[in-house]
C-alpha positions as CSV (number, residue, x, y, z in Angstrom):
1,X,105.9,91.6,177.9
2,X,103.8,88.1,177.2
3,X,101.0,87.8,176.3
4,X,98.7,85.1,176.0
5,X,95.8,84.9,173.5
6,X,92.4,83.0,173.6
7,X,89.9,83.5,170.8
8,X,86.0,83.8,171.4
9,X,82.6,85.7,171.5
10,X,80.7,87.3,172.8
11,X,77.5,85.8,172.2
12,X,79.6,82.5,174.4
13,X,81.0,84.3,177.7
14,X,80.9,88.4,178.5
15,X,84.3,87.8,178.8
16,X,85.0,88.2,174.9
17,X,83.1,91.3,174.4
18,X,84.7,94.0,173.4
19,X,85.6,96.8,175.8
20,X,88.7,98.2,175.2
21,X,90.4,100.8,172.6
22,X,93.9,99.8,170.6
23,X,95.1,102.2,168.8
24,X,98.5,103.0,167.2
25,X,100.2,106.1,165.8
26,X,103.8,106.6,164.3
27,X,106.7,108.4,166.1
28,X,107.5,111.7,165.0
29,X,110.6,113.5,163.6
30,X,111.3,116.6,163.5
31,X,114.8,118.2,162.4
32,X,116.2,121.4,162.3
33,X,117.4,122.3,158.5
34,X,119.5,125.4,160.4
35,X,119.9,126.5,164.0
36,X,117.1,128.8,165.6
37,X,118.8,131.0,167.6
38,X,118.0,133.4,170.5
39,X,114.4,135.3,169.9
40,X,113.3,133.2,167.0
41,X,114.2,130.4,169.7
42,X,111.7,131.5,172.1
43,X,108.8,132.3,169.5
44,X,109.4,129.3,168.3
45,X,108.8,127.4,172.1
46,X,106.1,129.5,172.4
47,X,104.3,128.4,169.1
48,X,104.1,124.5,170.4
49,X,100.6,124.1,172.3
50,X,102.1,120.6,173.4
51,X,105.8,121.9,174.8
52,X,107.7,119.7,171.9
53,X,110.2,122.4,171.9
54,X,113.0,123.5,174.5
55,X,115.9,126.4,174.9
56,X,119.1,125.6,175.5
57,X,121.6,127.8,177.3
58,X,125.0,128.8,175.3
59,X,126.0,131.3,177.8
60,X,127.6,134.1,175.8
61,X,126.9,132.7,172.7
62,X,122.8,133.2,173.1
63,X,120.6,130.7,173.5
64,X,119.3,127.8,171.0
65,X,115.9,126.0,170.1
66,X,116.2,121.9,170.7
67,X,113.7,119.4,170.8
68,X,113.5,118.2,174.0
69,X,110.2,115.2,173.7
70,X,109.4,114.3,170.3
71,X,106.9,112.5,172.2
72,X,104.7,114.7,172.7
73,X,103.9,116.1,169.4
74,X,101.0,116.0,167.6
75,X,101.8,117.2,164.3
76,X,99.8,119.9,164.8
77,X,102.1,122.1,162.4
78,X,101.9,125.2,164.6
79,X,105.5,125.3,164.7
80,X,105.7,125.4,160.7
81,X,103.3,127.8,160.0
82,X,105.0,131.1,160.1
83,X,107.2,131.6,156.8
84,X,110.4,132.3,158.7
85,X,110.7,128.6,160.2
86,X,108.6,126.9,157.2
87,X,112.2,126.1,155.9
88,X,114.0,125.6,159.1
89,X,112.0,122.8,160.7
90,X,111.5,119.3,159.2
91,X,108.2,118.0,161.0
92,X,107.8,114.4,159.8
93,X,106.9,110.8,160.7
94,X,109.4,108.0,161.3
95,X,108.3,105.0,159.0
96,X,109.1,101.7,160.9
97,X,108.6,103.5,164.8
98,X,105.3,103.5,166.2
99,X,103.6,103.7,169.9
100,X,101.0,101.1,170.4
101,X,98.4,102.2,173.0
102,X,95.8,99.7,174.8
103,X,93.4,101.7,177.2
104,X,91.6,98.8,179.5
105,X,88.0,99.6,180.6
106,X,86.6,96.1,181.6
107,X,86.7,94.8,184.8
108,X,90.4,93.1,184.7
109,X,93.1,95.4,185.1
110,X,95.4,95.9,181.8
């Protein structure tokens, strides 16, 4: 990406008034401290309002929680609440990874 920067206001040109939202948020982590395994597996994809969480087949060995888009969470904690996976999930923020957002709503195109 390049950008190009000119400073101004808006009291100048409309073109330096402000009419757009920036916004940043950090990337989150989230571990598993043990595996979640078969039915705790599927409450567990079921707690998620967002869909953070996916099953993956084993075959005869059961089936296994993953994360499959990290993306997507909120850190809503939903997925930490109940007691039995308050110690098996790690719900956390990486420190120097962060999406930066820039919604356009003038009359140029982002």
């Amino acid at each position: 990406m390049e950008l190009i920067c000119e400073k101004g206001i808006g009291k100048t040109h409309a073109k330096w008034s402000p009419v757009s939202t920036a916004y940043y948020r950090l990337v989150p982590d989230i571990k598993f401290h043990s595996e979640i395994k078969d039915d705790d597996a599927v409450e567990l994809k079921k707690l998620c309002p967002t869909g953070v969480f996916d099953i993956e087949d084993l075959g005869k060995k059961g089936k296994r929680a993953i994360v499959g888009d990290v993306r997507k969470c909120t850190t809503c904690r939903e997925c930490i609440r109940p007691d039995k996976f308050k110690d098996r999930v790690d719900l956390g923020k990486i420190k120097d990874r962060f999406e930066f957002h820039v919604e356009s709503v003038g009359i140029l195109p982002p």
